[in-house]
PDB file of N, CA, C and O in Angstrom:
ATOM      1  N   UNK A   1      16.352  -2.890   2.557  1.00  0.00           N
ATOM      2  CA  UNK A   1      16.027  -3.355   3.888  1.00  0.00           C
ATOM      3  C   UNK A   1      14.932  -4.419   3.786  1.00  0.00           C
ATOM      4  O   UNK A   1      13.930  -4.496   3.075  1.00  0.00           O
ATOM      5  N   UNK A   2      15.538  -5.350   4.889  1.00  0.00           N
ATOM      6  CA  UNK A   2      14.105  -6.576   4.579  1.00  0.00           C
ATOM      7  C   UNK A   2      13.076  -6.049   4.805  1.00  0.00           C
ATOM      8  O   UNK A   2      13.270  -4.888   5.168  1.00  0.00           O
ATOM      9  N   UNK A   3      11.435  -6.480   4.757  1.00  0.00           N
ATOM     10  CA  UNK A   3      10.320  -6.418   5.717  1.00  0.00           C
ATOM     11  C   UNK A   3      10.328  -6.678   6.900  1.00  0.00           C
ATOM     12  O   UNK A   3       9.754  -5.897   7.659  1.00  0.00           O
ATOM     13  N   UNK A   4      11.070  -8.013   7.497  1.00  0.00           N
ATOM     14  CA  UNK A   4      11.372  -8.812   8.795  1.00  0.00           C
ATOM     15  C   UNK A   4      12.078  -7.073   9.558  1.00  0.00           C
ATOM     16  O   UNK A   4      11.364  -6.367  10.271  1.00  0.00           O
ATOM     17  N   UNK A   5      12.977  -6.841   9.335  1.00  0.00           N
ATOM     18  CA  UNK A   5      13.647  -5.350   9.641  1.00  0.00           C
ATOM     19  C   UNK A   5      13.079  -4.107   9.818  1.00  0.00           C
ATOM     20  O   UNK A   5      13.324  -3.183  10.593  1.00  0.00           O
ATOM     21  N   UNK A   6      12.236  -4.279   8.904  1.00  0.00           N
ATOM     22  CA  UNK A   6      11.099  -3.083   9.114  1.00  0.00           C
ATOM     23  C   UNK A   6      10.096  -3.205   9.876  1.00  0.00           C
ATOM     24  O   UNK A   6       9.386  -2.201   9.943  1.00  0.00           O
ATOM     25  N   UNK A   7       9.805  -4.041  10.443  1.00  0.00           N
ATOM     26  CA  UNK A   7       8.859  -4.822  11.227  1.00  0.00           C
ATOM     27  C   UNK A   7       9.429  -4.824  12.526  1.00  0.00           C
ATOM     28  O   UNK A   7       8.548  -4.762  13.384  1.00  0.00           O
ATOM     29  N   UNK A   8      10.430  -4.867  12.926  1.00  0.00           N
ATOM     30  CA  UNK A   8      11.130  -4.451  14.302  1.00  0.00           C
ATOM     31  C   UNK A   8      11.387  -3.063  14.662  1.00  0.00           C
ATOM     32  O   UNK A   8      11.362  -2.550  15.781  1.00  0.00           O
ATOM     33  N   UNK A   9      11.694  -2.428  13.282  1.00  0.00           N
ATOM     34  CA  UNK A   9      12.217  -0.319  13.458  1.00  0.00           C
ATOM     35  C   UNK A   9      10.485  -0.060  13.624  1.00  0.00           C
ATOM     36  O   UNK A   9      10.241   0.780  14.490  1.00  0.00           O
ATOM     37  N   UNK A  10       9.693  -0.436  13.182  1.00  0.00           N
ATOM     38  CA  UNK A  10       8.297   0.209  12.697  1.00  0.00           C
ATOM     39  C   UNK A  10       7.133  -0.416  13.396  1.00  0.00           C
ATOM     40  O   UNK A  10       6.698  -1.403  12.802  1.00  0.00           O
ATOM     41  N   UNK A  11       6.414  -0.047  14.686  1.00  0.00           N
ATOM     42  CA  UNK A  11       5.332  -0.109  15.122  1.00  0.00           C
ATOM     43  C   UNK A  11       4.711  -0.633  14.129  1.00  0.00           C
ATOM     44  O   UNK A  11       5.108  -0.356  12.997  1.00  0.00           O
ATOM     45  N   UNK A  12       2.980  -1.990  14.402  1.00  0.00           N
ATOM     46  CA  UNK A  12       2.647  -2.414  13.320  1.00  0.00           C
ATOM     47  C   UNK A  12       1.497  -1.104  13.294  1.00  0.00           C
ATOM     48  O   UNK A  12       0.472  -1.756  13.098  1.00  0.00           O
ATOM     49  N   UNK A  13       1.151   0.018  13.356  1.00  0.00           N
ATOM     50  CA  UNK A  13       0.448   1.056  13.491  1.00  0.00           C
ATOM     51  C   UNK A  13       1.293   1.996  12.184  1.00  0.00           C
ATOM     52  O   UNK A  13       0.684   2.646  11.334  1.00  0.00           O
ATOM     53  N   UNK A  14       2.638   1.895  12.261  1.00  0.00           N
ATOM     54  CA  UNK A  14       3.350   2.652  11.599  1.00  0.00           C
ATOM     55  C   UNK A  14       3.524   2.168  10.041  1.00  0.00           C
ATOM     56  O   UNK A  14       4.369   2.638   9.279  1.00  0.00           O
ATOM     57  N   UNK A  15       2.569   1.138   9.698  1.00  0.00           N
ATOM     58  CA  UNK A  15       2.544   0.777   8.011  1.00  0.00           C
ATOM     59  C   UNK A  15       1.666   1.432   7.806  1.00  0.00           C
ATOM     60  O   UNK A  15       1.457   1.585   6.603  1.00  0.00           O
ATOM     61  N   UNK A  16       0.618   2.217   8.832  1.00  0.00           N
ATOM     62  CA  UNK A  16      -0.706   2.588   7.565  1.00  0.00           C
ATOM     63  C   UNK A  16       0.603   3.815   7.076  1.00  0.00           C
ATOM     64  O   UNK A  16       0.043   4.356   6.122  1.00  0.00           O
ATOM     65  N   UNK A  17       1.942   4.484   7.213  1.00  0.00           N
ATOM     66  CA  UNK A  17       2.144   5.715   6.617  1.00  0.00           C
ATOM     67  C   UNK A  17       3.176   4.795   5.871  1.00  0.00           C
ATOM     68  O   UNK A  17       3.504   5.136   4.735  1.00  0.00           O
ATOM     69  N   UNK A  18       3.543   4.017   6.246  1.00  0.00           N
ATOM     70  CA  UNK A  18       4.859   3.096   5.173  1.00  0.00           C
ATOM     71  C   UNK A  18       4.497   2.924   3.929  1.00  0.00           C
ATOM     72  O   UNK A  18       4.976   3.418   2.908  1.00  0.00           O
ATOM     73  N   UNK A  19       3.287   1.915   4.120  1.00  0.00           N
ATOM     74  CA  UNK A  19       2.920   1.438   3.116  1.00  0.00           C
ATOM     75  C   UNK A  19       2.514   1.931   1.818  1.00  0.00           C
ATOM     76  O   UNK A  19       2.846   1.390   0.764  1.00  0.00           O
ATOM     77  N   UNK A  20       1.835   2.903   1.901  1.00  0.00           N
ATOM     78  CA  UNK A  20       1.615   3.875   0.926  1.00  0.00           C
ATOM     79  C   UNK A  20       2.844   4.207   0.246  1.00  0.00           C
ATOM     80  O   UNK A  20       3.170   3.665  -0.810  1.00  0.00           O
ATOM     81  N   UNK A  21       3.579   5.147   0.869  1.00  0.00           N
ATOM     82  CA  UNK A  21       4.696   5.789   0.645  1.00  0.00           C
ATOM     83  C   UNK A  21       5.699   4.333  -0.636  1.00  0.00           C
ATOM     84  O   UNK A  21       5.945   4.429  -1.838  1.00  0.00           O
ATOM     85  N   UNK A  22       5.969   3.330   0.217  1.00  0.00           N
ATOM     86  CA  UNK A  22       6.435   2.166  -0.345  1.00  0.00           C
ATOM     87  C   UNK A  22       6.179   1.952  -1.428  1.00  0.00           C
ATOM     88  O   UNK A  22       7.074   1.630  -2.209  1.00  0.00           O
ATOM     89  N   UNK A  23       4.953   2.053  -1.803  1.00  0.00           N
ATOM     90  CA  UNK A  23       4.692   1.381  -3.133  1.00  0.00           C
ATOM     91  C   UNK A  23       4.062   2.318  -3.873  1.00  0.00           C
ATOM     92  O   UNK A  23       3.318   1.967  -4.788  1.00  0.00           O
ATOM     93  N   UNK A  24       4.296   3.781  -3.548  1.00  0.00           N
ATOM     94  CA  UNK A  24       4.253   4.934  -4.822  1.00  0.00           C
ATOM     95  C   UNK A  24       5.872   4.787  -4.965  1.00  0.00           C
ATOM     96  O   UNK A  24       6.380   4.706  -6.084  1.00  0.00           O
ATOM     97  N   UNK A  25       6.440   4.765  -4.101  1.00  0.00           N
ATOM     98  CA  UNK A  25       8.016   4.626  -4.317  1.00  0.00           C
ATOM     99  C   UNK A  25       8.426   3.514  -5.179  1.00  0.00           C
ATOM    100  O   UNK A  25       9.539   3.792  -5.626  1.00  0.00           O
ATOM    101  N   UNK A  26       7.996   2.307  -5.637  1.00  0.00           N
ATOM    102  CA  UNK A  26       7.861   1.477  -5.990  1.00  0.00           C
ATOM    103  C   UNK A  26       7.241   1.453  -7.206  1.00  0.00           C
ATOM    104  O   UNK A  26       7.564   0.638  -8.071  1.00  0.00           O
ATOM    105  N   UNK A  27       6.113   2.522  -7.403  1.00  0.00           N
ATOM    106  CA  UNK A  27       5.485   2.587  -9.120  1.00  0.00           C
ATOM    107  C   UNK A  27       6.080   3.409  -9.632  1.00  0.00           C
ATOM    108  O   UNK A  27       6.043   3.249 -10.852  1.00  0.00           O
ATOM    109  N   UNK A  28       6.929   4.687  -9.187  1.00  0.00           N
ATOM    110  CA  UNK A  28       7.705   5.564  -9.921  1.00  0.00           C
ATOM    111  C   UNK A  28       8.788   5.016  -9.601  1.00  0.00           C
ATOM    112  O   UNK A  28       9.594   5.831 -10.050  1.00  0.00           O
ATOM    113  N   UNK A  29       9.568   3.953  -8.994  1.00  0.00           N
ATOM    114  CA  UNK A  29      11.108   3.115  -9.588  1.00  0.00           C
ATOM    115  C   UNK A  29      10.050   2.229 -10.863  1.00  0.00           C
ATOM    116  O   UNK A  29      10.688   2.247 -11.916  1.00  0.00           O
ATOM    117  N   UNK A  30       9.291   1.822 -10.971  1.00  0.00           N
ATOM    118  CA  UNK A  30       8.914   0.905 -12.518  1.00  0.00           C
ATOM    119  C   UNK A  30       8.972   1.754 -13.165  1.00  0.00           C
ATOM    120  O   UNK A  30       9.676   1.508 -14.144  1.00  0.00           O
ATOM    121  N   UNK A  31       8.445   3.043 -13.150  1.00  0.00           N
ATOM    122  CA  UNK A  31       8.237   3.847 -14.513  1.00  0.00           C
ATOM    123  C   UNK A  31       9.664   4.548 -14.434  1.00  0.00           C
ATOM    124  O   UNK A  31       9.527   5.334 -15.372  1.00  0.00           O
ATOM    125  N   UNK A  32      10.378   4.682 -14.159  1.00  0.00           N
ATOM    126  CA  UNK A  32      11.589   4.942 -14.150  1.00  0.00           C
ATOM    127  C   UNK A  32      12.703   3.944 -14.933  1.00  0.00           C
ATOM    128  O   UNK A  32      13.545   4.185 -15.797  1.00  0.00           O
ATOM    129  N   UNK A  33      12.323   2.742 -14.245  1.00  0.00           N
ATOM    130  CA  UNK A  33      13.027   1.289 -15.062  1.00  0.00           C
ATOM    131  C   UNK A  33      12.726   1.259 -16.740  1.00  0.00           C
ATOM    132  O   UNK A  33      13.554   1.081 -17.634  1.00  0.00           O
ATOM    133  N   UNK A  34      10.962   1.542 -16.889  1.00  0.00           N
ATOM    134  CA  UNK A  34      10.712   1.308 -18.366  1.00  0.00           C
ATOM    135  C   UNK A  34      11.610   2.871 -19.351  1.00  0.00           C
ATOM    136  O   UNK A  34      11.511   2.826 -20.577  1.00  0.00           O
ATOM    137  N   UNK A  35      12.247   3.866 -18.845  1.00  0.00           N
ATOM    138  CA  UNK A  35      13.007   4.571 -19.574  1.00  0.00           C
ATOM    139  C   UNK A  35      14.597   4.484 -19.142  1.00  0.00           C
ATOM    140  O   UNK A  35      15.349   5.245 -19.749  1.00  0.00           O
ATOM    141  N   UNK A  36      14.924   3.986 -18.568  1.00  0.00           N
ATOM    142  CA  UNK A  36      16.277   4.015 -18.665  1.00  0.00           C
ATOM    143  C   UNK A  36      17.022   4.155 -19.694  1.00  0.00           C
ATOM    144  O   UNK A  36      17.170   3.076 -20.269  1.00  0.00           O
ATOM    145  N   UNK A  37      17.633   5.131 -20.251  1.00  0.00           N
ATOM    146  CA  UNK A  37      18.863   4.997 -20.554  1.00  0.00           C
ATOM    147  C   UNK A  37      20.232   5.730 -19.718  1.00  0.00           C
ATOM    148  O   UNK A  37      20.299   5.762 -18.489  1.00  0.00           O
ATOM    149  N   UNK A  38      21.313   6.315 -20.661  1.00  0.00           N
ATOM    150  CA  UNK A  38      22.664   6.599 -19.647  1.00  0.00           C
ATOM    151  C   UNK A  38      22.002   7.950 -19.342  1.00  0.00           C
ATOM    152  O   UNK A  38      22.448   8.198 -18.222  1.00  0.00           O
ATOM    153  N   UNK A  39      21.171   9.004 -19.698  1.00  0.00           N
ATOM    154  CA  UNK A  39      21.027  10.420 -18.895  1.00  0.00           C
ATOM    155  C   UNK A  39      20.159  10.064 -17.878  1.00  0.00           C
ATOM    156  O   UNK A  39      20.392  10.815 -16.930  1.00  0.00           O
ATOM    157  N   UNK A  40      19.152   9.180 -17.573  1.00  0.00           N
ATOM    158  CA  UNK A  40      17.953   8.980 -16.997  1.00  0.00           C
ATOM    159  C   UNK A  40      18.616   8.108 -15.909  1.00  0.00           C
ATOM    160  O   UNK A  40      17.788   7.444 -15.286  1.00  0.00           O
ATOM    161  N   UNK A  41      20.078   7.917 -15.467  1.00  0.00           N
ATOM    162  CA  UNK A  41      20.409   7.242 -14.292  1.00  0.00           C
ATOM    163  C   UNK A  41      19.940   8.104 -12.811  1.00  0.00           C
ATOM    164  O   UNK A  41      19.261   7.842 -11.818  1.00  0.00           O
ATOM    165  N   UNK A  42      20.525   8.960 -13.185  1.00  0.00           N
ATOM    166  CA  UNK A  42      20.577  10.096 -12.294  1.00  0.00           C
ATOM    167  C   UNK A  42      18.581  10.843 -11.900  1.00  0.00           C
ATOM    168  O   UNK A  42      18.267  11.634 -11.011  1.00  0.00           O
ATOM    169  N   UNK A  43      17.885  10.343 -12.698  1.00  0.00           N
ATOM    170  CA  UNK A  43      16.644  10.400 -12.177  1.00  0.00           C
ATOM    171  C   UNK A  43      15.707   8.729 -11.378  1.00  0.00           C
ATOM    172  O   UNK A  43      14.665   8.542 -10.749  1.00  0.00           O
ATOM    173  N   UNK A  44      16.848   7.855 -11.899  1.00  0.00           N
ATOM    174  CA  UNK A  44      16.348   6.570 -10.852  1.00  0.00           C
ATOM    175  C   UNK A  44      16.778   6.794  -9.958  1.00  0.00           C
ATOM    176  O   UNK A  44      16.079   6.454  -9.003  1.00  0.00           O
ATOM    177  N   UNK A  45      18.090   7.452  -9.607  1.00  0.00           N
ATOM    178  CA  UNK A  45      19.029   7.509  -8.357  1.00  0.00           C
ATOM    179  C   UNK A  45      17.979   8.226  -7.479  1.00  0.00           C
ATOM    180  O   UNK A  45      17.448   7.736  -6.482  1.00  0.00           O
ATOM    181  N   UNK A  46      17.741   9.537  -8.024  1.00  0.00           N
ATOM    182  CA  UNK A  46      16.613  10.584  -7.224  1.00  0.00           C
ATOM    183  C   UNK A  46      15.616   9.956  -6.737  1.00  0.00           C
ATOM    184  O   UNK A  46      15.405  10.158  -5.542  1.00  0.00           O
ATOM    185  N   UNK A  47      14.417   8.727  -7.690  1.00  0.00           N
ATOM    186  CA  UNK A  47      13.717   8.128  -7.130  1.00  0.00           C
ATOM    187  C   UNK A  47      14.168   6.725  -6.277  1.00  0.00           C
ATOM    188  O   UNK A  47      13.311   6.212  -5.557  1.00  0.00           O
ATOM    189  N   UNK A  48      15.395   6.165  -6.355  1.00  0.00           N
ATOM    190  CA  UNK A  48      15.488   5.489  -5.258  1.00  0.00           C
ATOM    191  C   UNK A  48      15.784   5.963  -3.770  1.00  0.00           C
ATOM    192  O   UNK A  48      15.636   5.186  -2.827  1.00  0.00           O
ATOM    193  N   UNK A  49      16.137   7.050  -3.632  1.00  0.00           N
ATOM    194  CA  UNK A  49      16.488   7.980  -2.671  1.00  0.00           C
ATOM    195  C   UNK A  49      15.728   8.426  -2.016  1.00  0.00           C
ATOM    196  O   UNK A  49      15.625   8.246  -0.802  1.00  0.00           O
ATOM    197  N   UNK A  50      14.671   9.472  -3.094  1.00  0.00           N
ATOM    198  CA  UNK A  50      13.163   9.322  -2.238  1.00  0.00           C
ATOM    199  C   UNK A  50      12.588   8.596  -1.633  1.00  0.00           C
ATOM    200  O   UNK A  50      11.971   8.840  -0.596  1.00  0.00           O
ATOM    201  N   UNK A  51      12.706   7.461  -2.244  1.00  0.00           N
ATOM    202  CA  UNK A  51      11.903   5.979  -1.666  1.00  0.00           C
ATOM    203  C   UNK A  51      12.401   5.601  -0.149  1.00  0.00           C
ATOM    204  O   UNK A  51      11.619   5.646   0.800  1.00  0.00           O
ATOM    205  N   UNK A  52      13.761   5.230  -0.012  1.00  0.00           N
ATOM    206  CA  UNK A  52      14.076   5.339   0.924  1.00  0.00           C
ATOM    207  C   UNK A  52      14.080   6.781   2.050  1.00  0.00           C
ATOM    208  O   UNK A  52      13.448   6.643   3.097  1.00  0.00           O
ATOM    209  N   UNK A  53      14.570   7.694   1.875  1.00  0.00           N
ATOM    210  CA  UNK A  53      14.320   8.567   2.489  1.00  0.00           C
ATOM    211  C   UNK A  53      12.173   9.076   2.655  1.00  0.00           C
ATOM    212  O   UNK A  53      12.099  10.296   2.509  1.00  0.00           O
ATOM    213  N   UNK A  54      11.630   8.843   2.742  1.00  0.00           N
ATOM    214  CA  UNK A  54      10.504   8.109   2.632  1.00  0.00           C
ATOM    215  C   UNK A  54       9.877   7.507   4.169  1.00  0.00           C
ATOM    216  O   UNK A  54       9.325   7.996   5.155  1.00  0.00           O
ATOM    217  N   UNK A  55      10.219   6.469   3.820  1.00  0.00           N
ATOM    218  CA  UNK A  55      10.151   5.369   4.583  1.00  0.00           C
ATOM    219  C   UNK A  55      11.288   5.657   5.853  1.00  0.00           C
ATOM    220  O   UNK A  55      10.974   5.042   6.873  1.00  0.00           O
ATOM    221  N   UNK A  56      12.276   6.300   5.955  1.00  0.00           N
ATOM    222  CA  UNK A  56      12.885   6.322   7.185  1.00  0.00           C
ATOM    223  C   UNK A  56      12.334   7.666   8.019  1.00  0.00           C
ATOM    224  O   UNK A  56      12.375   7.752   9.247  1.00  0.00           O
ATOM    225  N   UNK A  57      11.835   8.654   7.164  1.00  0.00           N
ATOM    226  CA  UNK A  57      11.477   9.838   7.619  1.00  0.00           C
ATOM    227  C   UNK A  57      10.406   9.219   8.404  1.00  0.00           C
ATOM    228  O   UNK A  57      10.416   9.366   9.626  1.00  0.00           O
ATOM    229  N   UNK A  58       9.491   8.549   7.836  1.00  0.00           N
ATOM    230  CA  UNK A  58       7.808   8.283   8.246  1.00  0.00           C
ATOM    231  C   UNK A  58       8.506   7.064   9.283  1.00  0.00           C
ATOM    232  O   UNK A  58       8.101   7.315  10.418  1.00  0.00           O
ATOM    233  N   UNK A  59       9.272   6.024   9.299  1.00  0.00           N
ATOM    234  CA  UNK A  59       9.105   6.002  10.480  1.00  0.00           C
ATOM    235  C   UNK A  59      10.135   6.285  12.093  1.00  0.00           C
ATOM    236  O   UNK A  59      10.206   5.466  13.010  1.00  0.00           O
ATOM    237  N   UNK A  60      10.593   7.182  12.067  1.00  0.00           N
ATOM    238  CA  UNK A  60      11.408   8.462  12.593  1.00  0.00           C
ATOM    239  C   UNK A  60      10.098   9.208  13.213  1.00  0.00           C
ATOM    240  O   UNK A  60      10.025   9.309  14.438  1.00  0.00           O
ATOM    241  N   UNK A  61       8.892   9.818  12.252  1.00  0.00           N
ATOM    242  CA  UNK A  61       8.458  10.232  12.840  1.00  0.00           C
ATOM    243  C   UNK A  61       7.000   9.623  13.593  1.00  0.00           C
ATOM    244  O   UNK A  61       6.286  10.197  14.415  1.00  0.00           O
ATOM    245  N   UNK A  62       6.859   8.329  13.025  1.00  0.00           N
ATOM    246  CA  UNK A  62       6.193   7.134  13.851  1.00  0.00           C
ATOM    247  C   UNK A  62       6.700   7.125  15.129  1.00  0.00           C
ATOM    248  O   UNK A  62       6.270   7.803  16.063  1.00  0.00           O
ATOM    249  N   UNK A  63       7.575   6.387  15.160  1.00  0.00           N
ATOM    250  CA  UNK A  63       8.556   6.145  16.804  1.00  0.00           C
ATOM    251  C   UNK A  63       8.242   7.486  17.469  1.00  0.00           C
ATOM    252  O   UNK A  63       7.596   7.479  18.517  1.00  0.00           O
ATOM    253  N   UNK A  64       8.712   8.784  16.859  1.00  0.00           N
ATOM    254  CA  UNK A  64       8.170  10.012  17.538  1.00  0.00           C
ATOM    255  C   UNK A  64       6.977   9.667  18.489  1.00  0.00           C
ATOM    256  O   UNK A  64       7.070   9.079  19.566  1.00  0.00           O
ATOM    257  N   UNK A  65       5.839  10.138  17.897  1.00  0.00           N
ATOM    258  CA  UNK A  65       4.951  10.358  17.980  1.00  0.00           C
ATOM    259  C   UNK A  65       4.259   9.204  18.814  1.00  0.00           C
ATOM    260  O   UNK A  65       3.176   9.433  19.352  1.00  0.00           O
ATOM    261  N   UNK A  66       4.946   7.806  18.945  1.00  0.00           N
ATOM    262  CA  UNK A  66       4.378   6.508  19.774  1.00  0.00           C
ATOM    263  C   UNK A  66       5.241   6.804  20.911  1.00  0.00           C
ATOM    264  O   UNK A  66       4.321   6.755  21.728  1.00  0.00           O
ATOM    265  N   UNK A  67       6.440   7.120  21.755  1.00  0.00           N
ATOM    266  CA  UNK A  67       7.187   7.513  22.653  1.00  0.00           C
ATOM    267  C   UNK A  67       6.656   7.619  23.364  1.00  0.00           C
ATOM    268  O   UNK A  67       5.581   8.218  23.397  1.00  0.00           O
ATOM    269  N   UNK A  68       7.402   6.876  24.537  1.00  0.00           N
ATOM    270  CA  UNK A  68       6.543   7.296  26.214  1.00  0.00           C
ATOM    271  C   UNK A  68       6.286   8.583  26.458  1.00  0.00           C
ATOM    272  O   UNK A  68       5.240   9.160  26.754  1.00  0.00           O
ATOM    273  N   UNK A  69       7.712   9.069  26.245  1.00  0.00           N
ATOM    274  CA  UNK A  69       7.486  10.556  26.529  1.00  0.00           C
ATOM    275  C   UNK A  69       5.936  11.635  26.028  1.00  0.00           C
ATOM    276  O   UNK A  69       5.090  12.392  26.505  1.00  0.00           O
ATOM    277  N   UNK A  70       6.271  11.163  25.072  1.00  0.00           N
ATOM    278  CA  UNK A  70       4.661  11.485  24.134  1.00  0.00           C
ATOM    279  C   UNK A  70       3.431  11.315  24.914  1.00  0.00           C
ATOM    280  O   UNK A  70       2.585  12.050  25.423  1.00  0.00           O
ATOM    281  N   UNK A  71       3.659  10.076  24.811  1.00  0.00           N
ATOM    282  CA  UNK A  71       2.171   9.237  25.820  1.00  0.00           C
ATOM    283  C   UNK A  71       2.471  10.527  27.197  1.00  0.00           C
ATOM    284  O   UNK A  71       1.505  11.287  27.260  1.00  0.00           O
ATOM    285  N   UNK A  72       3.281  10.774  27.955  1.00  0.00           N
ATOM    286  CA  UNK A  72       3.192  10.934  29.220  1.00  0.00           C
ATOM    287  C   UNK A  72       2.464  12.802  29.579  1.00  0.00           C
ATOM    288  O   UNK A  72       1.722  13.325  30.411  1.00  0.00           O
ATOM    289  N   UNK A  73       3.297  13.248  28.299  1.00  0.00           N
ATOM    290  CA  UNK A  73       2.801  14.507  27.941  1.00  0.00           C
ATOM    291  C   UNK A  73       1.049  14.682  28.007  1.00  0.00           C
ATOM    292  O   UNK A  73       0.501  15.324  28.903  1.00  0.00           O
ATOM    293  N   UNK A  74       0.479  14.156  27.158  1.00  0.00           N
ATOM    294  CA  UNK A  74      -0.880  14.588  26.698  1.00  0.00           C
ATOM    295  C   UNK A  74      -2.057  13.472  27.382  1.00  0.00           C
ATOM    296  O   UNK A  74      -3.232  13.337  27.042  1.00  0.00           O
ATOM    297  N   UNK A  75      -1.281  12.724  28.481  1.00  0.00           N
ATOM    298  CA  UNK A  75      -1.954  12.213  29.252  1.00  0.00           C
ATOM    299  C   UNK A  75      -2.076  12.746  30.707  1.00  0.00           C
ATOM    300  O   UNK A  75      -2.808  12.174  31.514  1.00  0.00           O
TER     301      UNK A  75
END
């Protein structure tokens, strides 16, 4: 997914939880890349998966939590 894309799904409030997440997702796909071989596919797959699943969870539960409905509740 682009940034430009993520930047429309994701409140700009909703990177302080992206961002993080992103780029631990991002240092364990490198350290994942520097062992590759054919058994170790199936543990990049796991960490690209995380990564994404990640980032859609956090902001799923961004949008949550920014919702009118939200706002209307605890105001």
């Amino acid at each position: 997914m682009m940034p430009g894309a993520l930047l429309i799904i994701i409140p700009i409030t909703g990177w302080i939880l992206v961002i993080p997440m992103v780029v631990y997702g991002f240092f364990l796909l490198f350290i994942a890349w520097g062992f590759l071989t054919p058994q170790s596919w199936a543990h990049l797959w796991a960490v690209v998966n995380a990564n994404v699943l990640g980032v859609v969870l956090s902001s799923l539960i961004v949008l949550y939590l920014q919702s009118d409905d939200i706002k209307r509740r605890f105001t």
